[in-house]
N, C-alpha and C positions, 0 to 999 in steps of 0.2 A: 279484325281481331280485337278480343278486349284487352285493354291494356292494363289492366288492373283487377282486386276484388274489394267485395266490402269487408270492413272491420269492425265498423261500428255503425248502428243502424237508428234510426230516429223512429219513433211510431208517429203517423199520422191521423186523420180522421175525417171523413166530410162531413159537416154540419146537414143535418135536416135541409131541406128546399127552406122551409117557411125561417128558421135561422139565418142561412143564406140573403133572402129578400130582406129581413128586420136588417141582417147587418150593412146590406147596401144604400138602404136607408138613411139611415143612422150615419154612415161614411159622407154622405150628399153626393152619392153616386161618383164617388173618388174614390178607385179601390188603395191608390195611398194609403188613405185613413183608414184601411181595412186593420183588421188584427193579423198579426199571422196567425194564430193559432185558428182563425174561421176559414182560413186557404186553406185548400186541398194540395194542388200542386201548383207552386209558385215560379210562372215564369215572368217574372215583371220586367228582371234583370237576370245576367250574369255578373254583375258587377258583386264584390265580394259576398258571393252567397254558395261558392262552392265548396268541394271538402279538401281538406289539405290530405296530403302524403303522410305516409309514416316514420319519413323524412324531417316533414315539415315540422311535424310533431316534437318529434324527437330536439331540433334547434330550439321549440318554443326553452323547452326545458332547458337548453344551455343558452338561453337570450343572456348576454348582459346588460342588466338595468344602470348604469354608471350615466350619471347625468353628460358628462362631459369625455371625450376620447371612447366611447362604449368601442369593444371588440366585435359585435356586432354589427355596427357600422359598417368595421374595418371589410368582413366577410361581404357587405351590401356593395361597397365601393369594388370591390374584387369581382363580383358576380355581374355589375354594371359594365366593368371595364373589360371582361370576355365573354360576353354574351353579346353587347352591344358597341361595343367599339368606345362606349369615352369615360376618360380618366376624373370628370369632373363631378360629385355627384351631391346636389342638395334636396333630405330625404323630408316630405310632407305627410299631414296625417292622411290623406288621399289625392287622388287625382286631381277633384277643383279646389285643391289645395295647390296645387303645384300650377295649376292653371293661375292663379291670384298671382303666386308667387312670379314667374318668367310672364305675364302679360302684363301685370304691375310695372315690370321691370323694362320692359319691351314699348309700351303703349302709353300715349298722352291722346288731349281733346281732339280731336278733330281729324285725330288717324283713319286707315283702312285698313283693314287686317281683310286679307284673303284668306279662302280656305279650299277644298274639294266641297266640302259641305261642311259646315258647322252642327258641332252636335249643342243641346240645350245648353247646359252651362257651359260650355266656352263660350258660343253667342254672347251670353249674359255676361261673364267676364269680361269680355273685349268691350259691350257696351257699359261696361262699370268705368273702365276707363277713359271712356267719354269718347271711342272710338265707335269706324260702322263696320259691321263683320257683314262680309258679302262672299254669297257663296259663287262657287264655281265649278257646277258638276259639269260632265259632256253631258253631250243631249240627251243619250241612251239612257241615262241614269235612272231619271223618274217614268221610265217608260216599264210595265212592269211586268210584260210577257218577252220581251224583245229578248234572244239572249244575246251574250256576252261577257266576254271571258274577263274583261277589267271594266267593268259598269261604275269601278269607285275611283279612277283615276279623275285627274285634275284637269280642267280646261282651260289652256291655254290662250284659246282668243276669249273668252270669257272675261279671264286676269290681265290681257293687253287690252281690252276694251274698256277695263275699269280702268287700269293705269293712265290712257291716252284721255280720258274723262274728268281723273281728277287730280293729274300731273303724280310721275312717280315721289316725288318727297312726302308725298302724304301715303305711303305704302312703305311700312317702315317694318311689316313682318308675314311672311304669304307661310300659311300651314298645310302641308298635308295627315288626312286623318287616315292610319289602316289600321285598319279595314275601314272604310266608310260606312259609318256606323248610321249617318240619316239618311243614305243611300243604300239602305237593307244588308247593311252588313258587308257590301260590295269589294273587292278585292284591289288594290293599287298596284301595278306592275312595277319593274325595275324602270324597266324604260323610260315611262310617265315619273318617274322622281328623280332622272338626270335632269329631262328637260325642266322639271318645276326650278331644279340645283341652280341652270342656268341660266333661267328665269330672275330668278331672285339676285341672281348675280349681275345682270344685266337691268335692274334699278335699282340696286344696290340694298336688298332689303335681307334682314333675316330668316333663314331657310329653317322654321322648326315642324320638326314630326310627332303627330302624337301617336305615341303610338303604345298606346293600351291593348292593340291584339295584335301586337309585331308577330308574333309566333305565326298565328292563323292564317296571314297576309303571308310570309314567307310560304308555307306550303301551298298556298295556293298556285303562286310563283311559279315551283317546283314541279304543279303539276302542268302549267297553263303557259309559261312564256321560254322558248324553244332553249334559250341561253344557258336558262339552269336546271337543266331537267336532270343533269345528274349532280347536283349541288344538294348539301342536305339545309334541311329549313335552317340549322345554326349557320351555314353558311353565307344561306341568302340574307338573313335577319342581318347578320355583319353588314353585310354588300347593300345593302340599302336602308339600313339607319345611318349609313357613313357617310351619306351624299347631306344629309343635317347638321347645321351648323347649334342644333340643341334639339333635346328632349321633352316630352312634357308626358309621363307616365301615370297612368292608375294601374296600382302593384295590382288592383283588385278583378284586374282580367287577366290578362297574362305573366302577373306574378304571384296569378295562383294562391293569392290569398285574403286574406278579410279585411282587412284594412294595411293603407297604406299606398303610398306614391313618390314621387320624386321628379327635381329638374337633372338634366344630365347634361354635359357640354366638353367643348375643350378650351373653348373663349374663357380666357383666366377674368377679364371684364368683367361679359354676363354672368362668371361663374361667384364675383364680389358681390355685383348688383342683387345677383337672386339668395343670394347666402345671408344678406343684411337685412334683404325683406322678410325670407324667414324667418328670420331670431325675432323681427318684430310680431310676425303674424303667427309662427308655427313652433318655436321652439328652436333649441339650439343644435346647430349644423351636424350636430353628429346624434341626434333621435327623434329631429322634426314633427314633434307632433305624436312620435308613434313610443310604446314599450320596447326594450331593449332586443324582448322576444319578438314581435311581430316585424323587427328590421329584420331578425335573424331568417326567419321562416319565407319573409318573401326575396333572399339572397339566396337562397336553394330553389325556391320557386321558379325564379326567374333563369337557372337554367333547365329544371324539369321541362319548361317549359316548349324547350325546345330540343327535346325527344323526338325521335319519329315517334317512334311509338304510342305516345300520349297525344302526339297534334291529330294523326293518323285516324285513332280513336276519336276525337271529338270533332273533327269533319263529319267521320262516315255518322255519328248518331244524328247533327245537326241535318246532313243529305238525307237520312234514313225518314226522318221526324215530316221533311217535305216531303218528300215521296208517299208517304201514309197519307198526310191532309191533302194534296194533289190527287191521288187515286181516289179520295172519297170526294171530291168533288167540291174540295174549298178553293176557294181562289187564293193561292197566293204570287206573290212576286217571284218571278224566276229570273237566272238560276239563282238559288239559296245560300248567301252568305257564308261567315264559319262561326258566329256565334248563337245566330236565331233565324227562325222565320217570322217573317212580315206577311201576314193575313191586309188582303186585297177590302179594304172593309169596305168603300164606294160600290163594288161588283159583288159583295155578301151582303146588303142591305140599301139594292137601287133605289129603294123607296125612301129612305132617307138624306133629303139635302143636306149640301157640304155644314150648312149655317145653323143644322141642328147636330151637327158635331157626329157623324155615324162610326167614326175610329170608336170614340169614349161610348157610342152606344153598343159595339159589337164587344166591347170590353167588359161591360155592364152584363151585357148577356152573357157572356161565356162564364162568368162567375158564379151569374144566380142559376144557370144550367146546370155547370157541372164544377163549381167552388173552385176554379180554374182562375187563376190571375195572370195576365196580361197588361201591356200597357200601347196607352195611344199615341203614336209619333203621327200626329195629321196636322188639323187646323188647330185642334185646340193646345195640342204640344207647342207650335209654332205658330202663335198668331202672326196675320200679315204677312205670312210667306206663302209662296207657291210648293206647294210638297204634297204627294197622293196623300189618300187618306189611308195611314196605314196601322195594323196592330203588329207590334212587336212581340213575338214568344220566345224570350231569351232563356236558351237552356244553362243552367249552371252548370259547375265543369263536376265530371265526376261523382254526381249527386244521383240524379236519375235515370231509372230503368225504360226499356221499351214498354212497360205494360204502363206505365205512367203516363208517358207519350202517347198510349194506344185509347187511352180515355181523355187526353186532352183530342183526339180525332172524333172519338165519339160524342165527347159534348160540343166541337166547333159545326160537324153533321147535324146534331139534332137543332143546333141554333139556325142555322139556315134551313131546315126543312120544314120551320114556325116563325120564321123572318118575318111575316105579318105584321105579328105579333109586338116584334121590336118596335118603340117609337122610340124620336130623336130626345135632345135633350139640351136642356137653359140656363148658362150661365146665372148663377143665384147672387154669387158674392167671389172674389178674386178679389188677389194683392195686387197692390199698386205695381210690382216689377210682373208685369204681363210675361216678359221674357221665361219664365220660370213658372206660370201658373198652376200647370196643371197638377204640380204636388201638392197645390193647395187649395186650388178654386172648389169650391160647393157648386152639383148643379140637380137639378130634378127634370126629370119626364116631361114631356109637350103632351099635353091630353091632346087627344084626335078628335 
């Protein structure tokens, strides 16, 4: 059932084919450096690209802009402390905003930072700090037909095998991410986050969650782990943000709005530590970085969020959206996430090897096919790791329709029905921090 209607509508437009090609071009076959205005339908992210409430709307207009004490805040601090369990909360202007901030705070040279999987810029972050981020998915994870009801939870002899390797004092902060966001979106149980709790208790490290789509991971929960089948998602989201000894939030997925983030805690400590790095990095403790209005809008957000009714809704489109590219015969990663589908790109373009980047070539194509943006989580997202080679179609929340979704199926179809056609593609120029490249690297075509 839909849980909403529209209000106000955007026009869009597809560019010409021969537009299309000039503009990927011109991009160095990075659709980053695309425009938007030459997208069709954009699913690069859901990261703040979705449409706010009439709710949310409505806060913008009562934001308080007050440099210092804003009432706004007051509302952010309030909507932190019952939706998520903690009392402590320092607000960033996004998510690796907040990352900077509690891993700054958290991490020196020569650390390890655990994770389920690391998403790009935490990696980066953690290696800012002069730390090694090492992932720890279970095996099931990168396997991408297998199913499995928690494919995003955490590996525990994974993070004992690191620990017994490089002595716990160098393991000073092990995260879980839910939904596992480089493991397709994958779902983290309750269960899996006691044992992380007591993990982390047992070398004495910091137990933090990020959790930028607490919403989606709770109802997964709700549908999948026997404990809380009659628990509503605000329940579960309590019951398992509360096994964390801190937060690390992007407002910009499950708080439902366009910018904006925060650290959260009850540790008064971490809660000095990460409030001083703020005021240096973000702005002062009570508007981090953000407008008076946009704290306001994602403290509303952040309980919408955890509606049945709206989580309910953006499950079944995200299931609907696989189900469509799966019947028409695209490969993708099963089962399906709650905020995107991961196109199988290795099994959509056999003929192109890992080393000529086939994620960023089936990306390439789905663009100049059908002005469709996408983005690549493979080799080139992730140099030097082991991770399939995957494309991400993250839908934005409350933006798009089935018949939108029913044309990104039919330009993913006609790309594989002319897969020939695709060749791989070369590295031209990339930033020195590899960690991060693919927002920036330029590459072109392999003539055949």
């Amino acid at each position: 059932m839909v849980a909403y209607k529209s209000k106000v509508v955007e026009r869009i437009q597809l560019p010409s084919r021969e537009r299309r090609e000039q503009a990927l071009e011109e991009a160095g076959y990075n659709v980053f450096e695309l425009a938007a205005e030459e997208v069709f339908i954009d699913l690069l992210t859901d990261s703040g690209t979705g449409a706010m409430s009439d709710e949310q709307w409505a806060a913008l207009l009562r934001g308080d802009e007050s440099y210092a004490g804003s009432r706004s805040f007051d509302e952010l601090e309030a909507a932190v402390r019952d939706v998520m369990g903690f009392s402590r909360v320092v607000p960033t202007h996004q998510g690796r905003g907040a990352e900077n901030v509690l891993y700054g705070a958290l991490l020196s040279d020569g650390d390890v930072a655990l994770n389920n999987t690391h998403f790009d810029t935490t990696r980066a972050h953690v290696a800012n700090q002069g730390a090694d981020p090492v992932d720890c998915p279970v095996d099931r994870a990168h396997d991408l037909t297998v199913d499995g009801s928690f494919k995003g939870n955490f590996s525990l002899d994974r993070a004992w095998s690191t620990v017994d390797e490089v002595g716990a004092e160098r393991v000073p902060v092990v995260i879980l991410t839910i939904t596992n966001n480089s493991a397709a979106g994958q779902p983290v149980s309750v269960a899996n986050t006691r044992r992380v709790r007591e993990f982390a208790d047992e070398i004495g490290a910091t137990f933090v969650i990020d959790a930028c789509r607490f919403a989606e991971n709770a109802a997964f929960v709700g549908d999948r782990e026997a404990e809380f089948s009659d628990a509503t998602v605000a329940e579960i989201a309590r019951e398992q943000l509360g096994y964390a000894d801190a937060l690390v939030m992007s407002g910009k997925k499950d708080g439902l709005v366009n910018a904006g983030g925060f650290v959260a805690t009850d540790d008064d400590a971490l809660f000095e530590r990460c409030k001083q790095r703020a005021i240096l990095y973000e702005g002062f403790p009570t508007y981090g970085g953000m407008s008076g209005r946009d704290v306001a809008a994602m403290a509303v957000g952040l309980r919408e969020a955890v509606e049945e009714a709206y989580v309910a809704d953006r499950l079944e489109q995200v299931r609907t959206f696989a189900e469509l590219l799966d019947e028409a015969g695209v490969p993708i990663y099963t089962p399906p996430g709650g905020h995107a589908v991961y196109l199988d790109a290795a099994s959509a373009l056999p003929h192109v090897p890992p080393a000529e980047f086939p994620g960023q070539a089936l990306v390439c194509a789905l663009y100049r096919e059908g002005g469709v943006r996408g983005v690549e989580l493979g080799s080139f997202a992730f140099p030097d790791t082991d991770r399939p080679e995957l494309v991400r179609l993250a839908i934005p929340r409350r933006t798009y329709h089935r018949e939108h979704l029913e044309h990104v199926v039919e330009t993913a179809t006609t790309v594989l029905e002319e897969r020939e056609s695709v060749s791989g593609l070369e590295i031209v120029s990339e930033p020195e921090n590899r960690e991060l490249r693919h927002f920036t690297a330029s590459l072109e075509p392999i003539s055949n």
